[in-house]
C-alpha positions as a LaTeX table, in Angstrom:
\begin{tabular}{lrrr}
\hline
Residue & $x$ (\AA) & $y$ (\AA) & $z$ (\AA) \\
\hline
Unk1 & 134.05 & $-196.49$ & 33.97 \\
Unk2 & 135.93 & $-195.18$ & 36.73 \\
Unk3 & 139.42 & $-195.05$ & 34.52 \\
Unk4 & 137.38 & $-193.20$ & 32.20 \\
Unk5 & 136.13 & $-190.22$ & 34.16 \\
Unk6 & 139.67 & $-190.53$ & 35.92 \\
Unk7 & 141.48 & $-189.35$ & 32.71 \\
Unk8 & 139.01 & $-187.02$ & 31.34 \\
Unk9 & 139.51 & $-185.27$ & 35.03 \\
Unk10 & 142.81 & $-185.32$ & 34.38 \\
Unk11 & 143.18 & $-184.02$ & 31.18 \\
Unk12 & 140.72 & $-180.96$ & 31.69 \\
Unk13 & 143.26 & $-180.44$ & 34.85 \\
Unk14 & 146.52 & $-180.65$ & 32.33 \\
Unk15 & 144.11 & $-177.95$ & 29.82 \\
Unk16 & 143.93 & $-175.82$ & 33.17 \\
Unk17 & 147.85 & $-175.74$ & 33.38 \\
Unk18 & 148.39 & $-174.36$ & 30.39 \\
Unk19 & 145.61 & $-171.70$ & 30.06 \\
Unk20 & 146.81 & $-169.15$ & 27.67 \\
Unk21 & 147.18 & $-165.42$ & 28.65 \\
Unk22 & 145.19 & $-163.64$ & 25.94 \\
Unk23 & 141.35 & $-163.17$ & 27.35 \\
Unk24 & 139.34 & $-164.89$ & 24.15 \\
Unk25 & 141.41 & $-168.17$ & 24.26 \\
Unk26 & 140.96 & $-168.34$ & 28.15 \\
Unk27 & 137.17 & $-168.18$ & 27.75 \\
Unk28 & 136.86 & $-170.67$ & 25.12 \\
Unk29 & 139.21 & $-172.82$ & 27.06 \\
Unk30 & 137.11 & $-172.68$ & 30.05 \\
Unk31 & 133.92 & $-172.78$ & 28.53 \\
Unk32 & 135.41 & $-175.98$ & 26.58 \\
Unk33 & 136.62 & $-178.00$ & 29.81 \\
Unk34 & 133.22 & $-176.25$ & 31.82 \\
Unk35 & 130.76 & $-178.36$ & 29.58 \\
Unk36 & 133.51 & $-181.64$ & 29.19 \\
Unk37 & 133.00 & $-181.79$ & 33.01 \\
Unk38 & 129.36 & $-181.08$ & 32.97 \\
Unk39 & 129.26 & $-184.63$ & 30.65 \\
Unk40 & 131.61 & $-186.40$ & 33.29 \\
Unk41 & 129.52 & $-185.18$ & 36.19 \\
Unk42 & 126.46 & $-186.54$ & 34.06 \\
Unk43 & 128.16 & $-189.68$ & 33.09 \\
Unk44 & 129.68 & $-190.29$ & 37.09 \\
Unk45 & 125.52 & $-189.44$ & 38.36 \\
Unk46 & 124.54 & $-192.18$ & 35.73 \\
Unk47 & 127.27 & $-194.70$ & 37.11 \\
Unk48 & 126.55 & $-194.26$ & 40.23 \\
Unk49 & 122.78 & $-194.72$ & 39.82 \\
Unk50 & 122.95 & $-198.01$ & 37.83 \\
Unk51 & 126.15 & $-199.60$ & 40.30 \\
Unk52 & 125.09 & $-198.24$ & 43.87 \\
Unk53 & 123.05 & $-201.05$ & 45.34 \\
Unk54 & 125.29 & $-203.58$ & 42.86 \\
Unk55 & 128.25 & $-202.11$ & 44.83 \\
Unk56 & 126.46 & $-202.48$ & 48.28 \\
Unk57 & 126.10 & $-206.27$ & 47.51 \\
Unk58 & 129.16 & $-207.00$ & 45.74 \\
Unk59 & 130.70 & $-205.31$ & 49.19 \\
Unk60 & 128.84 & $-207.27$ & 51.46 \\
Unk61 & 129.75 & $-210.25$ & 49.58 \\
Unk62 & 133.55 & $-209.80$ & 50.19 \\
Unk63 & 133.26 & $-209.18$ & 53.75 \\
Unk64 & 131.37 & $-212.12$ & 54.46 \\
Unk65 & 132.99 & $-214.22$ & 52.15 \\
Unk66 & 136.24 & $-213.33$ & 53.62 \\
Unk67 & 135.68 & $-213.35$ & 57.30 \\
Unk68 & 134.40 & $-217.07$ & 56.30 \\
Unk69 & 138.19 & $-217.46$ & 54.46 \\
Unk70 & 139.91 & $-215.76$ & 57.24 \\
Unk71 & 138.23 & $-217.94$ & 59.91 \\
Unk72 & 139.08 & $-221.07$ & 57.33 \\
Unk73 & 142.50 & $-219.69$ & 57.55 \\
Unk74 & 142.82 & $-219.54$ & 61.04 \\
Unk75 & 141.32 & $-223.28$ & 61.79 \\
Unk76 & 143.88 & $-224.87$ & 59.33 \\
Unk77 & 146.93 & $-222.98$ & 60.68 \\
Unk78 & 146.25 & $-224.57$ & 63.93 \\
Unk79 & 145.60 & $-228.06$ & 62.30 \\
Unk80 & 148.17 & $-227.85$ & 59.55 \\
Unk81 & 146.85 & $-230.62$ & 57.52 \\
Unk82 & 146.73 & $-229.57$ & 54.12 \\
Unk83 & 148.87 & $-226.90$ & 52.51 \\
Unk84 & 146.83 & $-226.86$ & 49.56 \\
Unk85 & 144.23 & $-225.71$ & 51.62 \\
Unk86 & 145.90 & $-223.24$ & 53.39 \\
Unk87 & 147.01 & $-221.89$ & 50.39 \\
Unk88 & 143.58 & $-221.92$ & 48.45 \\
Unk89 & 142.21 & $-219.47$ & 51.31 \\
Unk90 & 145.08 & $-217.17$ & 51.25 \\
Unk91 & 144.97 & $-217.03$ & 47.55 \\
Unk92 & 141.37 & $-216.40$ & 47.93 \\
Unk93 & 141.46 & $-213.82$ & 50.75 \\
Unk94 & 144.00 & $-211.53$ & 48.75 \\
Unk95 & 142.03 & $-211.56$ & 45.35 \\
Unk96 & 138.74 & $-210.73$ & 47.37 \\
Unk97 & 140.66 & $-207.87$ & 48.87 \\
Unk98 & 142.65 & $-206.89$ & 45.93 \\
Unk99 & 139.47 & $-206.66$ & 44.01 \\
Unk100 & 137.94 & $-204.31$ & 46.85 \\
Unk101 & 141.29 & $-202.28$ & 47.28 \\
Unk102 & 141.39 & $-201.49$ & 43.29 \\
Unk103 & 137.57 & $-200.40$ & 43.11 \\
Unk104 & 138.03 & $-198.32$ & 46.83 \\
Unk105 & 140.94 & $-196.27$ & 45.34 \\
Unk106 & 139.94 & $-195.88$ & 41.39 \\
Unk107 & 136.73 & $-194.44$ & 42.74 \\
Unk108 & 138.84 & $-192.46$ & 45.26 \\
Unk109 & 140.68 & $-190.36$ & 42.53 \\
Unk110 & 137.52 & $-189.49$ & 40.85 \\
Unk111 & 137.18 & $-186.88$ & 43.56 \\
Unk112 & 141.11 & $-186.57$ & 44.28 \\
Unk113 & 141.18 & $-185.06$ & 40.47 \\
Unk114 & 137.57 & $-182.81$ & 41.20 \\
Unk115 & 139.86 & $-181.82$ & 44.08 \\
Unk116 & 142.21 & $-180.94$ & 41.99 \\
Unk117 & 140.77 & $-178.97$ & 39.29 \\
Unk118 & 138.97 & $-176.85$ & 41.89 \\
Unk119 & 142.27 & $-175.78$ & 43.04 \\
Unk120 & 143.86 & $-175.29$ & 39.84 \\
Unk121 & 140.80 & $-172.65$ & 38.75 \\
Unk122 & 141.01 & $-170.75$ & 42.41 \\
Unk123 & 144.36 & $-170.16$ & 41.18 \\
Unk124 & 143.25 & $-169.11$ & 38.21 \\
Unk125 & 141.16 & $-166.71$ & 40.13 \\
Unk126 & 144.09 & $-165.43$ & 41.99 \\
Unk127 & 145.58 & $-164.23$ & 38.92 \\
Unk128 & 142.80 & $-161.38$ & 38.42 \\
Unk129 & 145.25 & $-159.00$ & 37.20 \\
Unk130 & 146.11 & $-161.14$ & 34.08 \\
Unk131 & 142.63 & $-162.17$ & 33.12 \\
Unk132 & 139.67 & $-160.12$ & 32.56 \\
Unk133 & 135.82 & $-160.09$ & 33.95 \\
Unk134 & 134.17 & $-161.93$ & 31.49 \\
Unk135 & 137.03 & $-165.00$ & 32.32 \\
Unk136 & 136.83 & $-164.15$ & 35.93 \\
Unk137 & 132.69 & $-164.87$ & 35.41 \\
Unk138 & 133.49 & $-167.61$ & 33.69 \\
Unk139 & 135.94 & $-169.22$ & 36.27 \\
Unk140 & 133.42 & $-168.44$ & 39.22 \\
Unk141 & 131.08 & $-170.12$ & 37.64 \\
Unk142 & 133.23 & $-173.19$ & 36.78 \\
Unk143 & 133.79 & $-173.10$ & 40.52 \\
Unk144 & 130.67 & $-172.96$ & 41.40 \\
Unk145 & 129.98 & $-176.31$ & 39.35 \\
Unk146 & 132.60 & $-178.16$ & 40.80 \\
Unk147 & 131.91 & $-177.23$ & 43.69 \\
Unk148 & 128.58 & $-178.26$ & 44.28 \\
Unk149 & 129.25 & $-181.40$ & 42.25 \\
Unk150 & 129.17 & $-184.73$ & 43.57 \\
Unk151 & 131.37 & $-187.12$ & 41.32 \\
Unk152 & 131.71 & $-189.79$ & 43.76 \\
Unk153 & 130.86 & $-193.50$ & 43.10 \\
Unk154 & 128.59 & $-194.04$ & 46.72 \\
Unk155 & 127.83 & $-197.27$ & 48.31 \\
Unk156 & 124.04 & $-197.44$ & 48.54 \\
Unk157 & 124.10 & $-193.26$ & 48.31 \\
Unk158 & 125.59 & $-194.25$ & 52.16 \\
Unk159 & 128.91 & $-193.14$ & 52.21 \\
Unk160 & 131.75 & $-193.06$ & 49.34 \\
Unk161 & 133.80 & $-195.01$ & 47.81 \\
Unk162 & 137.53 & $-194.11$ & 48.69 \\
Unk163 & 141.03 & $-195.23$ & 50.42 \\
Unk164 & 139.49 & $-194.63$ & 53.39 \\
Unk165 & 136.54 & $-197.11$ & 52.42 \\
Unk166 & 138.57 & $-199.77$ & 51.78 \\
Unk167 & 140.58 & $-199.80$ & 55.18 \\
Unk168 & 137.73 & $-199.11$ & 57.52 \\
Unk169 & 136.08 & $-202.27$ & 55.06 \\
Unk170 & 139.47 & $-204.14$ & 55.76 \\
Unk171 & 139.52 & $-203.50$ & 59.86 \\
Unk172 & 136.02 & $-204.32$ & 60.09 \\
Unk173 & 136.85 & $-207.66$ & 58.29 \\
Unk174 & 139.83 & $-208.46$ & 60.60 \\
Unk175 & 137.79 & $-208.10$ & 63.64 \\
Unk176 & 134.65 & $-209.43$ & 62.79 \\
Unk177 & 137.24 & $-212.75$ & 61.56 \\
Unk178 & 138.78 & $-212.71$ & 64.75 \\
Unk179 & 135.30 & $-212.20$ & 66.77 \\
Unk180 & 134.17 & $-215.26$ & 65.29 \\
Unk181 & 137.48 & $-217.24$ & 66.04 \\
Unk182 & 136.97 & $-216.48$ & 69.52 \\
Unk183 & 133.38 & $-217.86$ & 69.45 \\
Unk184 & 133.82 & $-220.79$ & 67.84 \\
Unk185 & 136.75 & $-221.23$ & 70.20 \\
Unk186 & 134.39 & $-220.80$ & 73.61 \\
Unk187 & 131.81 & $-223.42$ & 72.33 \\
\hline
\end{tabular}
């Protein structure tokens, strides 16, 4: 789902680039791309309604399952009895992360491309002596809807998903791994 929005961002962004000069065509054009995002912001609400708490667990899942791995990990390097072993965790601690990584930073460029748009049309609005009132209406409003959008895919309706998810995610693993290394160690 998150491809999906990702390229209809992007192509209402290309549509942007090449806005026309004459005053009719820009209208239409922005009108066009106005209501295509209105669907995407309706579609990315509807996502993240059905997926939030299924994201939340599916989350939770991979940290604990890979602090359990990484602690695994960590007790058979120091025994280094089986390689097969060894190598079964690692294998397992990258696809659990890999997996978390791709979701983190195709969710991420849902907004990256929202980002984008908005700047494209205040650009749009910087050119006011090549476009006319009724476009310059029309591009405030479009503005106005981005804007106050919110096209991000949230964990829980907590915080979003984005690169910055998926490394604070990733640190939090690493410590809590090596937090219970050092218990298990003490007892």
């Amino acid at each position: 789902m998150c491809l999906l929005i990702d390229e209809k961002l992007k192509a209402i962004k290309q549509s942007l680039d090449f806005v026309p000069l004459p005053d009719i065509t820009i209208i239409s054009q922005i009108r066009k791309q106005q209501k295509l995002f209105c669907a995407l912001q309706k579609l990315s609400a509807e996502c993240n309604d059905v997926f939030t708490e299924i994201i939340f667990l599916w989350i939770l899942k991979i940290v604990l399952k890979t602090c359990s791995n990484a602690y695994d990990l960590i007790t058979l390097l120091y025994v280094f009895q089986d390689v097969g072993m060894l190598l079964g965790n690692l294998m397992e601690i990258t696809y659990d992360i890999s997996h978390l990584a791709v979701i983190c930073v195709y969710a991420g460029r849902i907004t990256e491309n929202k980002t984008e748009i908005l700047d494209r049309l205040v650009e749009l609005c910087g050119l006011k002596h090549n476009i006319k009132g009724h476009s310059i209406k029309d591009i405030h409003l479009f503005v106005s809807i981005i804007g106050h959008s919110n096209m991000a895919l949230t964990v829980w309706n907590i915080f979003p998903l984005t690169k910055n998810t998926a490394i604070t995610i990733l640190s939090g693993i690493v410590s809590y791994s090596v937090i219970i290394y050092q218990l298990s160690k003490r007892e």
